[in-house]
C-alpha positions in Angstrom: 82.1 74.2 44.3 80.6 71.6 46.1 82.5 68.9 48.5 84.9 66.5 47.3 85.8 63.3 49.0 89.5 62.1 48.0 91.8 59.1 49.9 95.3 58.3 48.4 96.5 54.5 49.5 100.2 54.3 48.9 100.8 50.6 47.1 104.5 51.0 46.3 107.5 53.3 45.6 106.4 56.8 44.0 102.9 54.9 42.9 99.4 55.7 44.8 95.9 54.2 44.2 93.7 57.3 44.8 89.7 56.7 46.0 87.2 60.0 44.8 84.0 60.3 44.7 83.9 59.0 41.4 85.9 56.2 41.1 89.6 54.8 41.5 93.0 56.0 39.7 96.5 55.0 39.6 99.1 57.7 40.0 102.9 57.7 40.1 105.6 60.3 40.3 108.5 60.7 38.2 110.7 63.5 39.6 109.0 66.7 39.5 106.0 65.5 37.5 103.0 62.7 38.3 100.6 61.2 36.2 97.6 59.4 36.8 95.6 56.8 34.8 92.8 59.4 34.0 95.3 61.3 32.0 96.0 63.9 34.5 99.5 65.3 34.8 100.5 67.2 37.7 104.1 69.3 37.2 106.0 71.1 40.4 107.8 74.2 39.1 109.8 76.5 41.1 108.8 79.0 43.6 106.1 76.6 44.7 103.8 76.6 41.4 102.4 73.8 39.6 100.8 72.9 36.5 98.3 70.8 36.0 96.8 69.5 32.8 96.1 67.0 30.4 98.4 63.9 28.8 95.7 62.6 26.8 
């Protein structure tokens, strides 16, 4: 695993622009769960674990 680079730009309530090395996403959080416009889904479950996968 090499490094990353990763900036998050917060445009608005619960809705981010995030800069990687690769290019630019939108991302916004509904409750517990976020997705981003790369179809990623992010899920916080209890006890401090997450899930992270696919909406696409």
């Amino acid at each position: 695993m090499g490094l990353q680079y990763r900036k998050k730009h917060k445009v608005g309530k619960n809705v981010w622009i995030n800069q990687t090395g690769t290019g630019a996403s939108v991302s916004t959080k509904v409750g517990p769960v976020t997705f981003n416009s790369r179809g990623g889904v992010w899920v916080n479950l209890p006890g401090g674990m997450s899930y992270r996968g696919r909406w696409k």
